[in-house]
N, C-alpha and C positions, 0 to 999 in steps of 0.2 A: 236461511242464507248464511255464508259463510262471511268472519269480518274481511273488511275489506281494507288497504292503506294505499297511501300515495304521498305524493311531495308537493306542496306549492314554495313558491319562492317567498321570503320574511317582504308581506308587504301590510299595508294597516288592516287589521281583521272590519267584518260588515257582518249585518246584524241579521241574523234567523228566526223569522217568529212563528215558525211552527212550532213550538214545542209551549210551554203553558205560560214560560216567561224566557223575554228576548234572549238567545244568546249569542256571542262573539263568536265568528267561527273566520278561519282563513276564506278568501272566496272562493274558490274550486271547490273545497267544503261544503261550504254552503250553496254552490250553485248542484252540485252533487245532490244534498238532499231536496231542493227543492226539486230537479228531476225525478228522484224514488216518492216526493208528493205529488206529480202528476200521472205517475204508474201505477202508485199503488202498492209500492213495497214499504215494509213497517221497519220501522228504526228506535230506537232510545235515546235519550239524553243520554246519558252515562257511557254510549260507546263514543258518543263524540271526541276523542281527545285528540291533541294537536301538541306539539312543544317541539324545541331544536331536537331534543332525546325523547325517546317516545322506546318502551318494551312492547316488542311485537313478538309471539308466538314463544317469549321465554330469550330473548335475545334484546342487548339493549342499543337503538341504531342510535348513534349521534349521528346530524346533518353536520355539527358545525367543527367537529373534529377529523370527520367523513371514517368513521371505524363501525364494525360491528362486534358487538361483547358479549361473549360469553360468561356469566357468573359464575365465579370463582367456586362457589359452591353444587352449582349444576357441573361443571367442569369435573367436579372431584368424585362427584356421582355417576359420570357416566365411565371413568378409571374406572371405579372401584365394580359395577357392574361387569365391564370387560374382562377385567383378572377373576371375579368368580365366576364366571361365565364360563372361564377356562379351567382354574383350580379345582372347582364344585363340582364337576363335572362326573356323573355315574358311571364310570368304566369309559369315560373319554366319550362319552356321546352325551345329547341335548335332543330333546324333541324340535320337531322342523319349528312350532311356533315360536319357540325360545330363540331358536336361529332368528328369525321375520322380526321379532319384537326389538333382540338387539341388532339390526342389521337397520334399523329403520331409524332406533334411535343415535346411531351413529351415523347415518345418512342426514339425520337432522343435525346434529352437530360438524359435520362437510359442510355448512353453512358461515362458519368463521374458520374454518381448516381445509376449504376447497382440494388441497394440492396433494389429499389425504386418501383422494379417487382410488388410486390404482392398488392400497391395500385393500380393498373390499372384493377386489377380485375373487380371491380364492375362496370368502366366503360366500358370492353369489353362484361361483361354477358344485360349490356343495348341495347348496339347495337346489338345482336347476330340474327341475322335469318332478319336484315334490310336490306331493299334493296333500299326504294325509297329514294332519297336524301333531298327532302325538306321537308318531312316525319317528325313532331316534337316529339320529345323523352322527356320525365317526366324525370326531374335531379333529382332523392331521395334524402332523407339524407344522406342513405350511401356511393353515390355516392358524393356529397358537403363533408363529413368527409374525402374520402381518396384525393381528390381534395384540399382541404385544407391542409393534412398533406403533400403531393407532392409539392407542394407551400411554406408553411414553412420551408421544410428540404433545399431547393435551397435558400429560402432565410437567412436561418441561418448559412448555411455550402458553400454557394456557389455551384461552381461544378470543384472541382480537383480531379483528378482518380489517384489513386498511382497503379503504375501499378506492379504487383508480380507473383511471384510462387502459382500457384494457387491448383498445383499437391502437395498434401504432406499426409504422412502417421501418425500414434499411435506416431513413433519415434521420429516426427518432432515437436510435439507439446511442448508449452513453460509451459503449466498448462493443466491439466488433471483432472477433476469431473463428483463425478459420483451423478444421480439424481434415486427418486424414489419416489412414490407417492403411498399411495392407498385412500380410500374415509372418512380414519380419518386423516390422516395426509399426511408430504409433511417432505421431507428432503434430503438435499445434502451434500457430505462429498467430501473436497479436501487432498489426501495422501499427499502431497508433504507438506503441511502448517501443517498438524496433525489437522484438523479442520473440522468440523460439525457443521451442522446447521439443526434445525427442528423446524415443524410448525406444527399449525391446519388447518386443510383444512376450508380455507375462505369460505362466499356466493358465491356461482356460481351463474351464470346466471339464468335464468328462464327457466327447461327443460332440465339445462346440472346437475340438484343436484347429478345426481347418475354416470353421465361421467366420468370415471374415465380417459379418454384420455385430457380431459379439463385441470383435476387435473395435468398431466405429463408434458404436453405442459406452465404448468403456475410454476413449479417444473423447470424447463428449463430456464424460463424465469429470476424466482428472481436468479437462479446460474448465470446466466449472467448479471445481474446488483450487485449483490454482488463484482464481478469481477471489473464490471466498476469503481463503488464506492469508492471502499477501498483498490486495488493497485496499487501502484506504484512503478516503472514503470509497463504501465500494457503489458500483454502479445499479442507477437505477434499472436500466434498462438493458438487458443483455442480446446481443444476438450473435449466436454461433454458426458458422457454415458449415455443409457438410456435402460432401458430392454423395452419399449412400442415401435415397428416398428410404428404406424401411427407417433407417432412426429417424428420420423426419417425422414421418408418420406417426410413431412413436410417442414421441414428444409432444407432439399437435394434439394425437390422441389420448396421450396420457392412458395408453392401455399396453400392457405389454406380455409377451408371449410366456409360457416358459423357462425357466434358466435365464431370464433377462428380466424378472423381476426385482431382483434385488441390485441391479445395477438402477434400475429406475426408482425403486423406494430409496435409494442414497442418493440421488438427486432430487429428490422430493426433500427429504432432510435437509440437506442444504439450499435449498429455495429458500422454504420454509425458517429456517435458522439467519440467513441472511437479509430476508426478503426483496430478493431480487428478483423480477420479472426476466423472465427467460423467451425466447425466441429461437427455434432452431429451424433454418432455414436451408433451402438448397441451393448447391452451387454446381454448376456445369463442370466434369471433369477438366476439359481445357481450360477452365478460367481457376481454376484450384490449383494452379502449378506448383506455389511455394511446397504447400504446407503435403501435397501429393512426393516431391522431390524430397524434403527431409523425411518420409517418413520411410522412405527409400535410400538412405542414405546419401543422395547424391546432391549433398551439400554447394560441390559448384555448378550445378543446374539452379539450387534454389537461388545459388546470388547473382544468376543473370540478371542483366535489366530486365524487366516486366514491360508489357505494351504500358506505356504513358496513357493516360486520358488526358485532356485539355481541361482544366479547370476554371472557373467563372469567376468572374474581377475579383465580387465579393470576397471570392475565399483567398485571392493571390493577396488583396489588402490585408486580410485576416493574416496569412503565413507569414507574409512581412513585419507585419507589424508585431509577430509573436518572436521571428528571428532577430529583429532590432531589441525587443525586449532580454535576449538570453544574449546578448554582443559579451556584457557583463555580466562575472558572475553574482550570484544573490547577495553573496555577504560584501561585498562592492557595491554593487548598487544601493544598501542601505548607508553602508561609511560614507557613499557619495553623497546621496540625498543628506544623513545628515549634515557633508561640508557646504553645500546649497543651501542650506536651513540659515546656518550660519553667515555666509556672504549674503542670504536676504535681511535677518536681522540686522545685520552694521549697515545697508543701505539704508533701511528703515529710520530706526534710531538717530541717524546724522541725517536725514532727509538728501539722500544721493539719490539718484535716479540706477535703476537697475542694469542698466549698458554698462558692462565691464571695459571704460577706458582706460588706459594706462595710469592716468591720475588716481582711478576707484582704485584699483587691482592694487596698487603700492601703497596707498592709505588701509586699504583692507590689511597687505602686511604687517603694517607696522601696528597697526590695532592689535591683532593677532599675537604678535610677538610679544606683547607684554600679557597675555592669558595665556598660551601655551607655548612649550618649546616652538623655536625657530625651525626645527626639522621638522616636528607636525604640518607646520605653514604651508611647507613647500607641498606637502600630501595633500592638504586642503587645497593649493590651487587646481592641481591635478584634478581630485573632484571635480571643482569644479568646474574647471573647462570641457570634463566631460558633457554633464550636464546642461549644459549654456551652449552648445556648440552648433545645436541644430539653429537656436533662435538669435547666434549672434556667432555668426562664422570667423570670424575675425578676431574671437578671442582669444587661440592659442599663439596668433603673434605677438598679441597684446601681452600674451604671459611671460613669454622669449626678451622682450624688449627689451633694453640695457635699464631703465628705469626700474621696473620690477625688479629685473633680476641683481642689482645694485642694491635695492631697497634690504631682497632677503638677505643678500651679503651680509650687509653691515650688521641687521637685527639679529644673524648667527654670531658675529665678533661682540657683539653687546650681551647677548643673551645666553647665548647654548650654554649648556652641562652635560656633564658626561652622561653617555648614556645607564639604564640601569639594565642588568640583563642577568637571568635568571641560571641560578648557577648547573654546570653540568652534572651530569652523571655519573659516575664512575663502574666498574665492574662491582664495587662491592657492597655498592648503592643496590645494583642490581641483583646479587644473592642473598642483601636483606630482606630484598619486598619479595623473592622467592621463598624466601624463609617463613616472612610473616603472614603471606596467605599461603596454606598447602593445600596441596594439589586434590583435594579432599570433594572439594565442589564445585558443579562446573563451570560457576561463574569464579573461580579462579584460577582453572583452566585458562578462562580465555584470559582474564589478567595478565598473566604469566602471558602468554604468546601476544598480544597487544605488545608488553613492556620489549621483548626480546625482537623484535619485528621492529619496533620503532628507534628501537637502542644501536642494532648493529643494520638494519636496515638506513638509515641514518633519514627518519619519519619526520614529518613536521604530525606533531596531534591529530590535526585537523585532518589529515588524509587516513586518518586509519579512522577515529570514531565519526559521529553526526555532531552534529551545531547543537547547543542545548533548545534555541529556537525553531520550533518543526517546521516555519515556512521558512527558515534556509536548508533544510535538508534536500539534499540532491543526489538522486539515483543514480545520475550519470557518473559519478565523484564514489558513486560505494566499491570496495574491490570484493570481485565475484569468486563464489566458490570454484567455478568452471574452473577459472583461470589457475588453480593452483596445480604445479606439479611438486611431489615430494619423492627424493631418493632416500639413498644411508645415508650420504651426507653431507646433502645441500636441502634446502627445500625454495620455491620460486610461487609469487603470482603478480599480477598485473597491476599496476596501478594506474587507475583509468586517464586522471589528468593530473599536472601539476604548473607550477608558476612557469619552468621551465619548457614547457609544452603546449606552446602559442598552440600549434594545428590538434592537438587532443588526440594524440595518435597513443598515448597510452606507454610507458616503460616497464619493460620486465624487470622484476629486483629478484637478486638471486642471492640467498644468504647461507653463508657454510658452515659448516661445526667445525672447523680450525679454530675454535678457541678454547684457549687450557684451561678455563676455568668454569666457562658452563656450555652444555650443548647446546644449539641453540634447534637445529632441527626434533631433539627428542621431544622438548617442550613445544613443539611446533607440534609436533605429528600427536601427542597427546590430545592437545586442544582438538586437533580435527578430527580422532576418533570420536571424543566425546558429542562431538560438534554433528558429526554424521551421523549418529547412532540416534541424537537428540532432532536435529533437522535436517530431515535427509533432502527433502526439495526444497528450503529455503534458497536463494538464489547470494545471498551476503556473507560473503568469508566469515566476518564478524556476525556474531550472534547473542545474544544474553540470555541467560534461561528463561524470560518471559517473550521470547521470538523478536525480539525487538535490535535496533543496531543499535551498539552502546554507543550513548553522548561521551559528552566533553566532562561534563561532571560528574556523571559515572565512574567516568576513569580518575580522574582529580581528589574526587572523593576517598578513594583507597588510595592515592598516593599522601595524601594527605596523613592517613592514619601513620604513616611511618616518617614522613621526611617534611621538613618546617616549610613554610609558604616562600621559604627561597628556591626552592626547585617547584616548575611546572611543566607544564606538556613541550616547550621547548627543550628542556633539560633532554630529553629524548637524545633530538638531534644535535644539540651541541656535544652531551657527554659520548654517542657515537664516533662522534669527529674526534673526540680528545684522546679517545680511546685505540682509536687506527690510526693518526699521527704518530702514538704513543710509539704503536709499534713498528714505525719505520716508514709507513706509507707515503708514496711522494705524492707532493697536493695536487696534481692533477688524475691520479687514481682516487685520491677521495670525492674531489670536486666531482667524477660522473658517479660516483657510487650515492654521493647525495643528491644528485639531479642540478647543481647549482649552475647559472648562466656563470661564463669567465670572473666579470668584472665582479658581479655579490659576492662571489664565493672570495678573491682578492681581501673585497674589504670584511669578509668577514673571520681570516683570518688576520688580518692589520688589527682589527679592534676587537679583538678576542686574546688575552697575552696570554690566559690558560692552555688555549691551544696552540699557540704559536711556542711556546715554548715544550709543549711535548712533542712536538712537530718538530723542531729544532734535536730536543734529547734523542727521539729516536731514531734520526737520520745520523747525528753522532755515533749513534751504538751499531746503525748497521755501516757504517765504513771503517768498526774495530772490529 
């Protein structure tokens, strides 16, 4: 009889005394042998074994990790068989057993590389209808191609089996896309991110030009390396739609035809490489509208309204409660909470009770006033009447009141100092940091157009890189390659939101080479060749050569090597402004070129004299 294994759950082992002395066995165990003692079937001590990890058949199963392992050294051994299987090979042929032996022990090893099936194809269709054993068999290409891909996927990933729920339905997935194709184009749309993507239908093969199941199955393919690509964390569980039943099947089957092999082996790589569980599923052509219309081009088909479903409390509490979350943005809601932290500490400490009365709120000021500027204060109430406002609605009149706002009075006449503000830029600031990084690599590429973008673009930092902290990074806020147009002598893209853009509807910035002293479009259009040759589907204007979007210190970092810690990532925008003053511009053509509400932009030329006084010269110089 062959061994036998199974699982029981970790409970107190019970005692077996069939054997010559008692032993400890789990009880399913032991209630096991005590059945093969009333049959009549013979057993050992010695095969008794039981542990969270236990090697079965040459593989080593943890329960409590839940993986299946493959040893590194069995791993390396069945490589190395595979490549001379293929190398060694007498005039390209193997007798049929050689085929059987290695076919069998690769089939054993699809025990921690399951997803590894549909390369064994081409060598079971070789053997098919053999029967003599010493019989030699012609090894193909196609056969050496999936032999070689079986061999590299063990040698680069090893062989660990995570072991899972493999039963799961539409509700269980963590991301959801739907695909659709016809023989001009190819396009996928994910609901959940608000995002689409469309193509032209590439060369096909020779014979598949008018396949339009080729088109579906390779529609399928780039949604799932878009996936792999560009998120993180990425999803456990995946499900793809699709209105074509043969990719369905496909995929379900994990067996695929002809000429469609190697579209299915690159999805298996990326499975594999990602470890995502995948699901392709069908979807009725009527209920595929979007992703059917863009792949048709018929862009304002896809942005009709779609039939509405009615959705169930739970989720309408959940959507709400996710919309009240995003009112503010990330990097506010943390300076908020901090100024909350702080008005809970001085209640604390002076034992006040937490109801912001006008009595709290003017003693908080004047506490406050003697730790930080008087103008902070007023930012800290803000906070915090955000914050406080659901549980004590009455607090922004409380903040208004003559007593508070009396209180901050005085503590600005007693307290305030000038502010300190980080000096500008100038044009010549700007052809030394061209200077000192050349244009030699492509992360000074992008340098160079970051500095010229934010210079005469007139950028706050913050809108061109990411937050050095990853949980305030926000997708919504990155500006998109899509969005760029470039001529000779302008170049333009989007910038998603900014302070000035309560509704988020996004402003075009359009920047010119009318400057005498650097082009600002050449250094633009450099960065973006380099940019597109290097990431041609990344979706982020900005890129760094490790795919990633440059932070705040990235860029600081290299400004740093040139110029003292009195210019920062504001220097951007102020040296821009000082710079188009310089030249004549009347402040309210700067103020929309900056995006500034009326009244900031006022006081920030009032308490700016750098720029107020180039602002002044050059309006002098154009009325001579």
């Amino acid at each position: 009889m062959d061994d036998n294994f199974s699982f029981d759950v970790a409970t107190s082992l019970v005692q077996y005394s069939g054997y010559a002395s008692p032993t400890l066995l789990p009880p399913s165990q032991a209630r096991l042998l005590q059945l093969w003692d009333d049959i009549g079937v013979p057993h050992a001590p010695a095969k008794q074994l039981f542990s969270e990890s236990l090697t079965i058949t040459g593989f080593l199963v943890d329960s409590a990790a839940m993986t299946i392992t493959l040893p590194e050294q069995a791993c390396a051994e069945l490589v190395a068989a595979i490549r001379s299987f293929l190398s060694d090979a007498p005039r390209r042929r193997r007798p049929l057993r050689e085929w059987q032996r290695l076919i069998g022990w690769i089939n054993w090893g699809l025990n921690v590389q399951p997803l590894l099936r549909p390369a064994l194809q081409s060598s079971y269709a070789k053997i098919s209808g053999m029967s003599i054993p010493h019989a030699p068999i012609y090894v193909n290409a196609r056969v050496t191609r999936d032999l070689l891909f079986i061999a590299s996927i063990f040698a680069k990933h090893g062989g660990i089996h995570l072991m899972r729920a493999s039963s799961w339905g539409p509700n269980d997935a963590d991301l959801v896309v739907f695909c659709d194709a016809c023989l001009t184009g190819m396009a996928f749309w994910i609901p959940a991110l608000s995002l689409a993507f469309v193509s032209d239908c590439p060369g096909a093969p020779v014979g598949l030009e008018d396949n339009i199941f080729w088109f579906e199955v390779l529609t399928v393919l780039a949604a799932l390396e878009w996936v792999h690509e560009h998120l993180s964390p990425l999803p456990t569980r995946l499900a793809i739609y699709t209105d074509n039943l043969n990719t369905v099947q496909m995929f379900d089957s994990f067996r695929a035809i002809r000429c469609f092999d190697k579209l299915l082996l690159s999805a298996c790589e990326l499975l594999i490489a990602s470890n995502i569980d995948l699901r392709v599923w069908h979807i009725a052509g009527q209920h595929n509208t979007v992703a059917d219309a863009l792949s048709r081009g018929l862009f304002h088909v896809a942005r009709q309204q779609p039939l509405r479903q009615p959705w169930t409390y739970d989720r309408l509490v959940c959507e709400h409660a996710v919309a009240l979350g995003h009112a503010i943005d990330k990097s506010t809601r943390v300076t908020y909470t901090s100024h909350l932290q702080s008005y809970l500490t001085f209640c604390k400490i002076h034992a006040f009770p937490i109801d912001p009365t006008v009595d709290t709120l003017s003693f908080f000021v004047v506490f406050m006033c003697h730790h930080i500027k008087p103008v902070s204060v007023d930012s800290y109430l803000s906070g915090i009447c955000n914050q406080l406002e659901h549980l004590f609605p009455y607090i922004r009149d409380n903040r208004r009141s003559s007593l508070v706002s009396r209180t901050l009075k005085g503590c600005k006449r007693l307290s305030n100092t000038p502010p300190s503000r980080k000096l500008p830029l100038s044009v010549e600031h700007i052809l030394m940091l061209l200077n000192t990084f050349p244009d030699t690599s492509y992360d000074n590429l992008l340098f160079h157009a970051i500095v010229i973008s934010g210079f005469f673009g007139l950028h706050r930092l913050g809108k061109l890189v990411d937050p050095d902290r990853p949980d305030l990074h926000n997708w919504r806020k990155t500006i998109k390659r899509s969005s760029v147009h470039l001529f000779e002598d302008n170049f333009s893209y989007v910038l998603p939101t900014h302070k000035a853009d309560p509704h988020h509807l996004g402003s075009h910035v359009i920047i010119s080479s009318d400057h005498p002293d650097v082009n600002p479009t050449r250094i633009f259009a450099a960065y973006l060749r380099a940019r597109d040759a290097k990431f041609r589907f990344q979706p982020a204007l900005w890129i760094t050569s490790d795919g990633r979007v440059p932070t705040r210190s990235w860029f600081i970092s290299r400004l740093r090597r040139v110029l003292p810690s009195s210019y920062a990532g504001h220097s951007l925008r102020a040296g821009g402004a000082t710079y188009f003053a310089a030249r004549g511009w009347s402040d309210d053509r700067i103020q929309a070129l900056g995006r500034w509400s009326s009244e900031a932009y006022r006081i920030y030329i009032r308490e700016n004299p750098v720029i107020l006084q180039a602002l002044l010269h050059g309006r002098v110089l154009q009325r001579s």
